[in-house]
C-alpha positions as CSV (number, residue, x, y, z in Angstrom):
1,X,95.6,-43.9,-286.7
2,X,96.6,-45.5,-283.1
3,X,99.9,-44.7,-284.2
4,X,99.6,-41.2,-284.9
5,X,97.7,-40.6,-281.7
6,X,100.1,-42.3,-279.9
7,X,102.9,-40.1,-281.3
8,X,101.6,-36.6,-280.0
9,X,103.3,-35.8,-276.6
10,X,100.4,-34.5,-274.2
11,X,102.6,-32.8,-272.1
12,X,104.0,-30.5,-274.3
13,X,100.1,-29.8,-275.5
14,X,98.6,-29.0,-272.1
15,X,101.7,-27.2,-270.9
16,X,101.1,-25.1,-274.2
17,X,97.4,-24.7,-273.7
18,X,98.7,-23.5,-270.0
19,X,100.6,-20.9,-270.9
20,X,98.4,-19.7,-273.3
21,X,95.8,-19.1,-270.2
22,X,98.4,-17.7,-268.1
23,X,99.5,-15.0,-270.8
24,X,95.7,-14.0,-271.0
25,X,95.0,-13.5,-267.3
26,X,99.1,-11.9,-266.4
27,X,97.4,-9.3,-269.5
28,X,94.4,-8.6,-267.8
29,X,95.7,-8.5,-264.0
30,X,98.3,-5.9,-265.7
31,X,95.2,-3.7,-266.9
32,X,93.7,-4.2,-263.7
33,X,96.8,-2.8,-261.6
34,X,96.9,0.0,-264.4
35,X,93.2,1.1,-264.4
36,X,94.0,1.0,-260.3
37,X,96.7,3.6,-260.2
38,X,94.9,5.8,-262.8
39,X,92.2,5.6,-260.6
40,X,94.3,6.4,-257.7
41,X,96.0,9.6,-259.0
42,X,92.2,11.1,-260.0
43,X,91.7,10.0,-256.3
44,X,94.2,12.3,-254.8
45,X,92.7,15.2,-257.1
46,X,89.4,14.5,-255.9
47,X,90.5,14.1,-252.3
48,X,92.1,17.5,-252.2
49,X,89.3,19.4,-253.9
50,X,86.7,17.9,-251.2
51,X,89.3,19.2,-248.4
52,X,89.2,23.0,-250.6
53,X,85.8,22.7,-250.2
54,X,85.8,21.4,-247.0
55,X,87.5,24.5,-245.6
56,X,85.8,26.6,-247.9
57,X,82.9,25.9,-245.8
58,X,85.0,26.1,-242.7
59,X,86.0,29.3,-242.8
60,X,83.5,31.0,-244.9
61,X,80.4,28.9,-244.3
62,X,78.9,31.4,-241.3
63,X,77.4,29.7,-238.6
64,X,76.6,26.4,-240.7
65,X,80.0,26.0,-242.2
66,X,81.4,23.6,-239.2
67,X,78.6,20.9,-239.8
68,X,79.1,21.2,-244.0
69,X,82.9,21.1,-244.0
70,X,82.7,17.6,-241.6
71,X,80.6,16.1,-244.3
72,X,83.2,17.0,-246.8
73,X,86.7,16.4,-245.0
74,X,85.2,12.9,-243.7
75,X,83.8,11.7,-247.4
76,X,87.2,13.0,-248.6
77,X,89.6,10.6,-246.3
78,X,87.2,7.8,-246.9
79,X,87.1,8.0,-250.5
80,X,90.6,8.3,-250.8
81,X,90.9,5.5,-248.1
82,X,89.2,3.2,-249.9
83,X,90.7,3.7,-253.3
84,X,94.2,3.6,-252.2
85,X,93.5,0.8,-250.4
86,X,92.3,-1.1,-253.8
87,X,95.6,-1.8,-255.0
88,X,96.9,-3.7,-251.7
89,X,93.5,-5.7,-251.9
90,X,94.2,-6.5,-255.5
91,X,97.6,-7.3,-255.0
92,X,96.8,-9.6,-251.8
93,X,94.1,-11.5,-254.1
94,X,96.3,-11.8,-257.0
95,X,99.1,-13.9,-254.6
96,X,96.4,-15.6,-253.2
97,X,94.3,-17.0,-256.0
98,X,96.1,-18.8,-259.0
99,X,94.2,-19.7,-261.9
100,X,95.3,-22.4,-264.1
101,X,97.7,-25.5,-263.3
């Protein structure tokens, strides 16, 4: 029994079991980056129908249309800010934080 145990090369088990790990998480830091730029491109759609609306209000809006379109054209950059900005953040944590050996 001693014999058989001391037969099996560790090394090759945990750099198996390793890899195994690192295949998981490279899999779901790849969905991650995906689900990112699919949110990305609805961002851009969403940004530019808050600017149409924006100076929807602008123009048309009458003497209340100046403080309506801000609200839009501000909540607009932001949002599309923000979500742009997701992937660099993602990317900086994923060189920054290694998981496994």
């Amino acid at each position: 029994m001693l014999d058989l145990l001391n037969s099996v090369d560790v090394t090759q088990l945990t750099s198996h079991l390793t890899l195994g790990a690192a295949d998981g998480m490279s899999g779901l830091i790849e969905s991650g980056k995906s689900i990112i730029k699919w949110m990305q491109r609805i961002a851009i759609v969403a940004a530019a129908l808050a600017f149409g609306v924006g100076g929807y209000h602008l123009m048309l809006g009458g003497e209340r249309g100046r403080h309506k379109c801000v609200a839009w054209f501000v909540g607009g950059a932001v949002g599309l800010i923000i979500v742009m900005g997701a992937y660099q953040l993602a990317e900086g944590v994923n060189t920054n934080v290694h998981f496994g050996g």
